[in-house]
C-alpha positions in Angstrom: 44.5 72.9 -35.1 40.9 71.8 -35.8 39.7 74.5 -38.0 41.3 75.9 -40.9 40.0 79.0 -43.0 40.8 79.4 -46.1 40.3 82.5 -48.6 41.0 81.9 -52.4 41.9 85.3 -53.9 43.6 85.2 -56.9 44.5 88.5 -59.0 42.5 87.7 -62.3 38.7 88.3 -62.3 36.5 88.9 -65.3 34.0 91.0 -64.0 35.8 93.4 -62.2 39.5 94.0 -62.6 41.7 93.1 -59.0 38.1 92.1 -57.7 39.6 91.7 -54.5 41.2 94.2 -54.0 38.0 96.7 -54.8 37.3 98.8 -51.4 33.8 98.4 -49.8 33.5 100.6 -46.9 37.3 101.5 -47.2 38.2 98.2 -46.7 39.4 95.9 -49.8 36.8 93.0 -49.7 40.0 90.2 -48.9 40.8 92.6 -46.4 36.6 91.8 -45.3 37.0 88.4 -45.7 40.1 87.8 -43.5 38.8 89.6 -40.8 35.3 88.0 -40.5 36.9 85.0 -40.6 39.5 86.0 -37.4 36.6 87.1 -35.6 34.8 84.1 -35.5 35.5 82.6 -32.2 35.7 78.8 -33.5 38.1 79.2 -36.3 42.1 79.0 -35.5 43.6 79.8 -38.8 43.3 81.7 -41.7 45.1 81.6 -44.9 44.7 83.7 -47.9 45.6 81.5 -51.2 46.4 84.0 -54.2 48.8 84.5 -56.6 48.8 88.5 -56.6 51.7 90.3 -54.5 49.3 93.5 -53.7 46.2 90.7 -52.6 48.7 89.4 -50.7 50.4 92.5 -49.0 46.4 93.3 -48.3 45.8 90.0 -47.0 48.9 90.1 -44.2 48.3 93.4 -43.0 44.9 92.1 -42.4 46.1 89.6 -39.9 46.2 86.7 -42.3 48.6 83.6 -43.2 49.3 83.9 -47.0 50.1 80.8 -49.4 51.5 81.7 -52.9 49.1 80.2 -55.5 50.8 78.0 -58.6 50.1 79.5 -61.8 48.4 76.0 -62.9 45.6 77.1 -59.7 45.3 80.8 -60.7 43.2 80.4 -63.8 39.9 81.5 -64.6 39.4 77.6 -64.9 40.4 76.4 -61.3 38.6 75.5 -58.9 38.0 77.0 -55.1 38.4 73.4 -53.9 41.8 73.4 -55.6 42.9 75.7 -53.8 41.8 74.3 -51.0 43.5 71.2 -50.9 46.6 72.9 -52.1 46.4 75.3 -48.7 46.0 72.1 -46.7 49.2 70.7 -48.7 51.8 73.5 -48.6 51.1 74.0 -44.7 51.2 70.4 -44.2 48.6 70.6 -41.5 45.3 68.2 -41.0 42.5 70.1 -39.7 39.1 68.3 -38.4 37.4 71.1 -40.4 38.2 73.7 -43.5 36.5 76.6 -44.5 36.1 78.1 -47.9 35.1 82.0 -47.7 34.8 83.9 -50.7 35.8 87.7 -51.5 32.9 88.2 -53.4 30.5 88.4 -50.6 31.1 91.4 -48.4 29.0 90.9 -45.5 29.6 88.2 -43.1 29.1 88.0 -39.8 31.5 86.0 -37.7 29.0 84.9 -35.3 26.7 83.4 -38.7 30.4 81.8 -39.8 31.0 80.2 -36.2 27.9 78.5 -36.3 28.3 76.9 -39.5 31.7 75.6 -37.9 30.0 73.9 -35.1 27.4 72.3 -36.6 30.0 70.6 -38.8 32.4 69.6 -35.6 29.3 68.5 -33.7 28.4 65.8 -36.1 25.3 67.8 -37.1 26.2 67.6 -40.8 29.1 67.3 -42.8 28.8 70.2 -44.8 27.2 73.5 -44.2 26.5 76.2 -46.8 25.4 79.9 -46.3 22.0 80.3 -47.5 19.7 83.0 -47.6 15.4 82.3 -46.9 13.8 82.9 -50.5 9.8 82.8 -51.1 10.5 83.6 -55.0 8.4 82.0 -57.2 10.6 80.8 -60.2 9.7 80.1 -63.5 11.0 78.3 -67.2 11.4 80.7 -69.8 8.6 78.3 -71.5 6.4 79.6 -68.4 5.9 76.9 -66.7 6.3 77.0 -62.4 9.4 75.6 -61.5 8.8 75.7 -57.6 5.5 75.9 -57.5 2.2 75.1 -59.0 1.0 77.7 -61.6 -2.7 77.0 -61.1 -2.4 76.7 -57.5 -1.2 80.7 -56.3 -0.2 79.9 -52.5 0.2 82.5 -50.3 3.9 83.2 -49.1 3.6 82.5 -45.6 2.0 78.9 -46.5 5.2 78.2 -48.7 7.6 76.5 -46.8 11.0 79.1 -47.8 13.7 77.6 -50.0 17.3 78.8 -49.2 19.4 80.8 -51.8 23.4 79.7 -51.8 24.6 82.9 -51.1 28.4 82.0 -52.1 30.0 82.8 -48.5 30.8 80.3 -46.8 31.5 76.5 -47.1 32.4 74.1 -43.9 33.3 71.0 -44.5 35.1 67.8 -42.8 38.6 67.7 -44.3 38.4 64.3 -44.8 35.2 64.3 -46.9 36.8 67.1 -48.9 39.7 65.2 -49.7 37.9 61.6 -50.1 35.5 63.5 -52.6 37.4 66.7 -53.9 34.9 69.0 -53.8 32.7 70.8 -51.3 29.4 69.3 -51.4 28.9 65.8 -50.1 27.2 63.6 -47.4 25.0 65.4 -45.0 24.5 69.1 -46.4 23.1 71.9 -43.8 22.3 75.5 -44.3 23.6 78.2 -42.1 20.9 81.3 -42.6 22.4 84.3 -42.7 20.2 87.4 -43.6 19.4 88.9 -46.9 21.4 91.8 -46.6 24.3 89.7 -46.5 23.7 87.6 -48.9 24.6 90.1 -52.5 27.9 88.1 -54.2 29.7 90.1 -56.1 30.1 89.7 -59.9 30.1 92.6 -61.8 30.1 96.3 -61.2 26.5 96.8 -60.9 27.0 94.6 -57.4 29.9 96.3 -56.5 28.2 99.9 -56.2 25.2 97.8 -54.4 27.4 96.6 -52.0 29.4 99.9 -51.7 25.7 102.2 -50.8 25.0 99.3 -48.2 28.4 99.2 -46.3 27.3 102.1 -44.4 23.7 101.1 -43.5 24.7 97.1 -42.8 28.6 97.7 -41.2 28.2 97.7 -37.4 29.9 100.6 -35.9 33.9 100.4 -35.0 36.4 102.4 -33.5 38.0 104.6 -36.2 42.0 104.4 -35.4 43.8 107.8 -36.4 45.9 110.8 -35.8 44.2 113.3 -36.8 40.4 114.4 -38.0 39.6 117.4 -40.7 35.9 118.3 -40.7 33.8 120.1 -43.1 31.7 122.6 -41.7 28.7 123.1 -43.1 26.7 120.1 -42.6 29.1 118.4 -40.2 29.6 121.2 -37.7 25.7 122.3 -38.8 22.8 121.5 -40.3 23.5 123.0 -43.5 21.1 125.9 -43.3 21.2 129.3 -42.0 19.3 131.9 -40.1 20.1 135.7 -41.1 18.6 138.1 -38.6 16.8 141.5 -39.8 20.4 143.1 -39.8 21.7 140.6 -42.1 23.4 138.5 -39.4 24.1 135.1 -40.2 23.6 132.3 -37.4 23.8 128.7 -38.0 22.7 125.7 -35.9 25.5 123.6 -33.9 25.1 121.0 -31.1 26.6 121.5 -27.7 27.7 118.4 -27.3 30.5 118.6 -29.9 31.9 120.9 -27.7 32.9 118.3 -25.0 34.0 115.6 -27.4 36.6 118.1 -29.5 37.8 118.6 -26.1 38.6 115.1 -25.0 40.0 114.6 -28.7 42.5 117.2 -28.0 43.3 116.0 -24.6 43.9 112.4 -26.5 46.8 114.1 -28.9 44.7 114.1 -31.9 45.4 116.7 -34.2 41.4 118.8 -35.4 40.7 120.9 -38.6 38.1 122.6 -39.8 38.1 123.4 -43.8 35.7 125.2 -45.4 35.1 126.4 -49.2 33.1 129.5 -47.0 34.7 133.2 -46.2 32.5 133.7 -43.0 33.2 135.2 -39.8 30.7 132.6 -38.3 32.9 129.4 -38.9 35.9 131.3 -37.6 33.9 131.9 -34.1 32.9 128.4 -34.0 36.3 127.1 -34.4 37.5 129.6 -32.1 35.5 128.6 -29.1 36.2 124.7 -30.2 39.8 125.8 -29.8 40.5 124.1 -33.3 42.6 125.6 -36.3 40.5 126.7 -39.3 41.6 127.3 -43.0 38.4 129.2 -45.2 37.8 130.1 -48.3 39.1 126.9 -49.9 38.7 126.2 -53.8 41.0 123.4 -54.0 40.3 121.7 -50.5 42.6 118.2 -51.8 45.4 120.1 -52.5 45.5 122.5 -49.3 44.4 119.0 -47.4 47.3 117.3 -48.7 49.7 120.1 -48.1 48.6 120.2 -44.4 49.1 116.6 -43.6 52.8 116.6 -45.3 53.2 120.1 -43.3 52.0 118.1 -40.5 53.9 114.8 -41.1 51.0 112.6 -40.9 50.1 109.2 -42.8 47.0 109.8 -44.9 45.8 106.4 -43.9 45.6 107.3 -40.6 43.7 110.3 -40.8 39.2 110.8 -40.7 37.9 113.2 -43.4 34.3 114.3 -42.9 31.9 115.8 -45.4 28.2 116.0 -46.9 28.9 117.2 -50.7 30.6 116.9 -53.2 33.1 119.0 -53.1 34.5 116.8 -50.1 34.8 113.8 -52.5 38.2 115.3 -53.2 39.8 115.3 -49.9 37.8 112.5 -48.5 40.0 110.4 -51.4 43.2 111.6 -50.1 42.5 109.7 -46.6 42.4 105.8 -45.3 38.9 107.3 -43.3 36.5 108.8 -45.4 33.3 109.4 -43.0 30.1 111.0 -44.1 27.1 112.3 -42.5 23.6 110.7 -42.8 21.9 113.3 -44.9 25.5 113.6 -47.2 25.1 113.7 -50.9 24.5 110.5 -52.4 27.9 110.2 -54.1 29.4 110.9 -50.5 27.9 108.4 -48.7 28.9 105.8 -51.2 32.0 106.9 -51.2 32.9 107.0 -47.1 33.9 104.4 -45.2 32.0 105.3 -42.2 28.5 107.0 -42.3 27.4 108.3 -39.0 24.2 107.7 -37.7 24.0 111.4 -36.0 23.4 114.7 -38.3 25.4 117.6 -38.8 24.3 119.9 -35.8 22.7 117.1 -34.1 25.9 115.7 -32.3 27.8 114.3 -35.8 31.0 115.7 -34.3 30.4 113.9 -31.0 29.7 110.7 -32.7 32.6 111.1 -34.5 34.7 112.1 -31.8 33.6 109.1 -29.6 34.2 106.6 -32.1 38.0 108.0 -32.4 38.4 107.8 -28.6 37.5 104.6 -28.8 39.9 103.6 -30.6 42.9 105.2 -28.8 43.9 104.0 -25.1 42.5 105.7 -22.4 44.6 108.8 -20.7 45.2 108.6 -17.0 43.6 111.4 -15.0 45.3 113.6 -13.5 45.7 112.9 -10.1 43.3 115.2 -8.2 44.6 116.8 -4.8 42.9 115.4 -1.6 42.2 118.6 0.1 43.9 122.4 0.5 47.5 123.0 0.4 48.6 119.6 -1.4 50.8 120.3 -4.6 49.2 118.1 -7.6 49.1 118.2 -11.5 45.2 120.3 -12.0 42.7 118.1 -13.0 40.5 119.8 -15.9 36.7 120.7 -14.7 33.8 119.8 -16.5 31.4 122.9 -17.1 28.6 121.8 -19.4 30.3 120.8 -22.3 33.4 122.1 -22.3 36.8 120.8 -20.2 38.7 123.6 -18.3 41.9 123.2 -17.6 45.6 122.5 -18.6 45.9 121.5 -22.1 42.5 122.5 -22.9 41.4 126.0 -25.0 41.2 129.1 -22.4 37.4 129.5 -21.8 36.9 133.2 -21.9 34.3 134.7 -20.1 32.9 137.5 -21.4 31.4 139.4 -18.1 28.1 141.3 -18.2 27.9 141.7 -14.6 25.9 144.9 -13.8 26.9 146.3 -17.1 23.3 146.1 -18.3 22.2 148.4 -16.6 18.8 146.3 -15.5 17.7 146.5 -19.5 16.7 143.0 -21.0 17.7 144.6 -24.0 21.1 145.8 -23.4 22.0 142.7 -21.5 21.1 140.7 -25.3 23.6 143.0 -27.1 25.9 142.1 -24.7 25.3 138.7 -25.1 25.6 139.2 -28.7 29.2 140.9 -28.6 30.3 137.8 -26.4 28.8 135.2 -29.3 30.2 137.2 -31.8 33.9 137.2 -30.4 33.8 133.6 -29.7 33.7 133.4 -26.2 32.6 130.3 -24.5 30.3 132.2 -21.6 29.3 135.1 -20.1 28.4 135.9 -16.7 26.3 138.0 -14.5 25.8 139.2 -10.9 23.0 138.3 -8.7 22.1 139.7 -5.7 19.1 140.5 -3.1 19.2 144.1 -2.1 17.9 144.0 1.4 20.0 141.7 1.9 23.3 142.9 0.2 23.0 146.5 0.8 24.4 148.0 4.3 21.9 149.4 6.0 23.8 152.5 6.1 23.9 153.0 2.3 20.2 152.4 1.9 18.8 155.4 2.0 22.0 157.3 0.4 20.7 159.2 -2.6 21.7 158.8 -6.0 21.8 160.1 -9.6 20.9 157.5 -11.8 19.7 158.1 -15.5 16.1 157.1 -14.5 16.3 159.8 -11.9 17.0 160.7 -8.6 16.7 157.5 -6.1 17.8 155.8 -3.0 20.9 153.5 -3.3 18.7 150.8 -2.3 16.0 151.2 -5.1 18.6 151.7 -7.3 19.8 148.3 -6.9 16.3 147.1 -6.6 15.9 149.1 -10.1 19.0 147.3 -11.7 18.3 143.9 -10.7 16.9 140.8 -12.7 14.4 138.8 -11.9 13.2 134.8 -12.8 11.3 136.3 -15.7 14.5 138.3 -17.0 16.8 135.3 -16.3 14.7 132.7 -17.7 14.6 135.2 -21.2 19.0 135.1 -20.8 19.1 131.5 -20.5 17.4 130.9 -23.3 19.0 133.2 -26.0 22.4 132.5 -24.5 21.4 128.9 -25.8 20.2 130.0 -28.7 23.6 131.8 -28.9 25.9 128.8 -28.2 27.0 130.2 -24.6 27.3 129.2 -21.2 25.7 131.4 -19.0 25.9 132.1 -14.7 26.7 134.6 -12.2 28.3 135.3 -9.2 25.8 134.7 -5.9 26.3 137.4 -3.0 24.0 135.8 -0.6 22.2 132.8 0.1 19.1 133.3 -1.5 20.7 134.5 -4.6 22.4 131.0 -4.8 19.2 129.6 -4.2 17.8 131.3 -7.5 20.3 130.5 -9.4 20.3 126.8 -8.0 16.5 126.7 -9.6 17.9 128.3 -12.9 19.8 124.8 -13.1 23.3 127.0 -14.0 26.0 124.9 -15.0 28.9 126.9 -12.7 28.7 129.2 -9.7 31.9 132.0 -9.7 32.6 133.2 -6.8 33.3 137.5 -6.4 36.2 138.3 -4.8 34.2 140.4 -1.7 32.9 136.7 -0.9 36.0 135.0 -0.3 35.6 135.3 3.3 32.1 135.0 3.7 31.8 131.6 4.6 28.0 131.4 5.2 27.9 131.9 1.8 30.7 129.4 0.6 28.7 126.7 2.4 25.6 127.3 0.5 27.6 126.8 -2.6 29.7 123.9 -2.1 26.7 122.2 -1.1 25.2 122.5 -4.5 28.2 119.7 -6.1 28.7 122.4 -9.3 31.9 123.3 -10.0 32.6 126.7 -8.9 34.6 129.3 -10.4 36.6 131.4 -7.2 38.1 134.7 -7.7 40.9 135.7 -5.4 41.1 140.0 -5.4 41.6 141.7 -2.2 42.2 138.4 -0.4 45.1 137.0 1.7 46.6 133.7 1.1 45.5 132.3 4.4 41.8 133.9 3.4 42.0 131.5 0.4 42.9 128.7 2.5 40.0 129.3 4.7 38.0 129.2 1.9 39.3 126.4 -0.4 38.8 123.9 3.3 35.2 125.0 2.6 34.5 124.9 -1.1 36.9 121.0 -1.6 39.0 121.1 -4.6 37.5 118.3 -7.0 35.4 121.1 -8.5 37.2 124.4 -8.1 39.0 127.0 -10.5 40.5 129.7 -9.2 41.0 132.8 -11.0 43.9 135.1 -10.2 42.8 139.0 -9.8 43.9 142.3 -8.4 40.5 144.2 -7.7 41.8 148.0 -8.8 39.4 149.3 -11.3 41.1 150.1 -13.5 44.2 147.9 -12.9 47.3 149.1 -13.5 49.9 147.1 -14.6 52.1 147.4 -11.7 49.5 145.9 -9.3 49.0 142.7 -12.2 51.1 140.3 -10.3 50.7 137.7 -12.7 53.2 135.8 -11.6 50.6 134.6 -8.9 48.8 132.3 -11.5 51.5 130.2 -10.6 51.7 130.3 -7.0 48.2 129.9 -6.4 48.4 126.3 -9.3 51.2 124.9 -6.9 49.2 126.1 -3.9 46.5 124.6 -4.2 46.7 121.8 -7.8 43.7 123.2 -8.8 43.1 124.9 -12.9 43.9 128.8 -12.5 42.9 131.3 -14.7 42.3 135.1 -14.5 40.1 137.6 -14.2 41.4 141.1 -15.5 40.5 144.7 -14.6 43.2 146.3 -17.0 42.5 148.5 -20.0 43.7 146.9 -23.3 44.5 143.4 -23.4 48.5 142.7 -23.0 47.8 141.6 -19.3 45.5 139.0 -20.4 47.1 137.6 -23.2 50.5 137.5 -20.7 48.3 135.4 -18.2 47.3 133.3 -21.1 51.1 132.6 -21.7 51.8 131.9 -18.3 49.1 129.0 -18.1 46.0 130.9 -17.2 43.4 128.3 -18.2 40.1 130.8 -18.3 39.7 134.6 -18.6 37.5 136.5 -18.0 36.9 140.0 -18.8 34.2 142.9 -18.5 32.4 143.9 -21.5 30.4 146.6 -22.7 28.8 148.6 -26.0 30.6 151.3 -24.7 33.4 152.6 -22.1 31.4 155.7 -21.7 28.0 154.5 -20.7 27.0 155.6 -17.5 28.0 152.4 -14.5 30.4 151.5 -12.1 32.2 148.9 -14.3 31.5 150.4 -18.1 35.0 152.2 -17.8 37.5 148.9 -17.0 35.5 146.7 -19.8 36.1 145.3 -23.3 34.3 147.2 -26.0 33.0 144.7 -28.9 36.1 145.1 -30.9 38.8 144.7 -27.8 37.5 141.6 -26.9 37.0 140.6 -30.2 40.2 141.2 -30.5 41.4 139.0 -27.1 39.7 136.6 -28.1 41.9 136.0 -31.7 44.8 137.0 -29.7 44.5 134.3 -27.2 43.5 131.5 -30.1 47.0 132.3 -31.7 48.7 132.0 -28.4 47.5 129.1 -27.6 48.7 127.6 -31.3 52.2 129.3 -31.0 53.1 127.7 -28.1 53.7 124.5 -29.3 54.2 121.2 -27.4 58.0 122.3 -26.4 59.9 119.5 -28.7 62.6 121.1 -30.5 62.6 120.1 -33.8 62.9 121.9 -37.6 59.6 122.4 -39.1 58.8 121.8 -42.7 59.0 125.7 -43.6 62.5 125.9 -42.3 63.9 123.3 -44.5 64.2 125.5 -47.3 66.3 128.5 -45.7 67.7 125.6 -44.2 69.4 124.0 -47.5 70.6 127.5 -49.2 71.5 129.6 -45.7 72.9 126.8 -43.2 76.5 126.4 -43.4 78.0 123.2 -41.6 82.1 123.2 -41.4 84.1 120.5 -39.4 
């Protein structure tokens, strides 16, 4: 061994009670000390000296070597160096070089610590001290310039600096140490380290300094745990809301979160939202996250706590997230208090982690990352090579959101032509899909001289605007760039995906220039192949839904569009459907088929079909939707109203909750009808 680190920590401190054991960024500062001191590459040992059993406990689940400290050592009287030598004693080791770090500094960096060590096994001196740059000018209390000449004001970039002992860090040749028997002697060197680093801690006043600067001077590291609970406003949000003219409240979220709640599901982390709130707005959020909410909270430690015993997790492993202070109560209950930037002051100081993104600008994401980070990395699924090869379904990435096995059901809410060609109508719709939590909604585009048989053209029709050929009909009902480009941006504004289903060339084209995330596929296209060209050439992932088609007329098709991007979407094209003619059973036959995500696309009136495909592994559904059954339209009678697929949408939410991971096991709400029903006989 040539270097040796040693940390005296003993239990007695006059300033602050267990000193050392006082949390700075969730961490007890021996807990700091030991692992700056493994992280610095040159040093091979490190040994806590104390004569405390909790420092101790602290100090070996930190990673370090622990050396019980005599009671003659542990007084406020004895000497660092003492313990020092009485380290180098008890292990009965020799080192080249020993290294006193201190508790009471909680910042140091293990590259500034390394450094010091090799300047003193290089022979550049024999003792190196941290020391922070200083311009100060000092004075007696008789007034007189210590440093400096009071008739003579230099300025401060003419002054040569002076270093500040910053109490960190001592290196020293173990033979000087023990030939002098104490830690300054021969040729002394200073290590710099920066000012931030250099606050010792002595009283309380420190403490708290040290505590608000944790967040802002820690570097970032992965945060290791089961399970994350998040506040909503201000984590999920940025704390403010917009209420429309009808009193609707909207609040401000970042897409991104979206994608990295997903891959934190996928990684077996359990999610919760909490909020002190009542609002239907949080519930539709979590919804489309696919996470659990509980609302209206006025105790949220004591419904936190309950949870994780429900839940049978360690509170140390487990990330709380808030902004005010009514979080300080849960956010004490866990080993990972994390804040926001913008949190209350008294939240920041108390958090462990403060994120460097705001709520609605990506916290969750951050967040999320940082967790991943920390957990190994999932294999992927292994993707099939082409059509007809059996394979577990690899999820697709639309925007961001993860579709697929595992993941929440993305429910489409489809507008289709159900707006009748009114802007207006079509931003109700959109509204009904928001509302219900859906992830998306979806349109149809098409070009009329293009999609319309010749014979049908000049058909007449009765429309509400009239009497008028089929062909300007369509022409009448159709949206343009200027129409679209109004969609795409409230459907943002909304939180939704938005696309639509392409039935010719062109109209892929358009929407290829509208930068969609996803191109679904109608059921009359499966077998028009011109068009499945255009389509896979565009890389998206593409949504394809199987009505009216034959399984070899699939397998045509899937040769076309690859598999790496595809989703299939089980449907019977029977408007209405009945139930006989559901067939559900196909969702399966068409994931072994083919080892692609398969969800479905329903026709029905109510919504028992759909929830049944949800049971039976559908990953996305999609449904029709309108203001009304009645309007006047092709498609108005087989849609959702607002309150059905409102409905669907909570339906499928507590589906996916209720059906479990498949372990069979007795939950904590069965242990009491357990002990006073169960009777065991021999």
């Amino acid at each position: 061994m040539r270097v040796l680190a040693v940390i005296p920590a003993r239990g007695g401190s006059a300033g602050i009670p267990l000193k050392n054991l006082a949390q700075v960024g969730g961490v007890p500062l021996v807990a700091r000390a030991v692992k700056a001191a493994l992280r610095a590459e040159l040093i091979d040992q490190v040994v806590v000296s104390t004569d405390h059993a909790g420092i101790a406990q602290a100090a070996r689940e930190a990673g370090a070597t622990v050396v019980e400290r005599p009671a003659e050592l542990s007084g406020a009287t004895a000497s660092s160096e003492s313990a020092l030598l009485h380290a180098l004693d008890t292990l009965a080791v020799e080192p080249e070089v020993v290294v006193l770090v201190q508790c009471t500094s909680a910042f140091i960096d293990p590259a500034d610590l390394s450094e010091a060590v090799r300047k003193v096994l290089e022979g550049e001196a024999d003792v190196v001290l941290s020391g922070a740059a200083a311009h100060a000018f000092l004075w007696t209390p008789g007034g007189e310039g210590i440093n400096h000449d009071r008739g003579e004001r230099q300025m401060r970039q003419d002054r040569a600096p002076e270093f500040r002992e910053t109490g960190a860090f001592y290196v020293m040749t173990t033979a000087g140490l023990r030939e002098h028997g104490h830690r300054f002697f021969g040729d002394v060197g200073i290590q710099p380290v920066p000012t931030r680093h250099a606050i010792e801690i002595d009283d309380p006043e420190d403490l708290e300094i040290v505590r608000a600067l944790a967040p802002l001077v820690d570097l970032p590291e992965p945060i290791d745990v089961d399970a994350v609970i998040t506040d909503f406003d201000g984590v999920h949000t940025d704390d403010r809301a917009y209420v429309d003219s009808e009193g609707r409240e909207m609040v401000l979220v970042s897409r991104s979160d979206g994608m990295g709640v997903s891959l934190l599901r996928r990684s077996g982390v359990k999610l919760l939202v909490m909020s002190t709130e009542q609002n239907p707005v949080v519930a539709a959020r979590a919804r489309k996250l696919g996470v659990p909410v509980l609302q209206g909270l006025a105790e949220k430690r004591t419904v936190l706590r309950d949870w994780l015993t429900i839940e049978g997790l360690d509170p140390a492993r487990v990330a709380y997230v808030g902004n005010d202070v009514n979080d300080l109560g849960p956010m004490s209950l866990v080993g990972w208090p994390v804040a926001v930037p913008d949190a209350h002051p008294s939240v920041r100081a108390a958090a462990r982690v403060v994120l460097t993104r705001r709520g609605g600008d990506g916290a969750v994401r951050e967040l999320c990352e940082r967790v991943l980070a920390a957990r190994p990395e999932l294999p992927e699924p292994a993707a099939p090579k082409a059509a007809l090869r059996l394979g577990s379904p690899k999820p697709v990435v639309i925007g961001d959101v993860l579709v697929g096995d595992g993941e929440p059901v993305y429910v489409i809410g489809e507008i289709g032509i159900n707006h009748n060609g009114d802007l207006d109508l079509a931003r109700q719709l959109i509204d009904v899909a928001a509302d219900a939590g859906c992830q998306a909604v979806k349109f149809q585009k098409r070009t009329p001289e293009i999609c319309v048989p010749l014979e049908q053209r000049s058909q007449i029709r009765q429309t509400p605007w009239g009497e008028m050929t089929y062909l300007e009909y369509k022409e009448r009902t159709e949206f343009g760039r200027d129409e679209y480009t109004q969609i795409a941006k409230y459907c943002d504004e909304r939180g939704l995906h938005w696309f639509a289903s392409p039935w010719d060339v062109p109209s892929v084209e358009f929407l290829e220039e509208m930068d969609v995330l996803v191109h679904k596929i109608a059921s009359a296209s499966v077998a028009d192949h011109e068009l499945l060209r255009a389509l896979a050439a565009t890389g998206k992932p593409l949504i394809l839904s199987t009505g009216m088609s034959t399984l070899s007329e699939i397998d045509q098709a899937v040769e076309i569009l690859g598999t790496d991007k595809l989703i299939m979407m089980h449907a019977t094209s029977t408007y209405p459907l009945p139930p006989e003619e559901a067939n559900l059973r196909t969702i399966t036959t068409l994931k072994e088929r083919y080892g692609v995500p398969v969800g479905y696309s329903g026709h029905e009136r109510g919504l028992q079909i759909s929830l049944a495909a949800v049971t039976l592994g559908a990953v996305t559904v999609e449904r029709h939707i309108t203001l009304d059954r009645t309007m006047w339209g092709s498609d108005h009678a087989a849609s959702l109203e607002p309150a059905g697929l409102e409905h669907l949408v909570r339906d499928i939410r507590i589906i996916e909750q209720a059906m479990g991971d498949g372990v069979k096991r007795v939950f904590p709400g069965e242990e009491a009808p357990k002990a006073r029903l169960r009777r065991v006989t021999v």
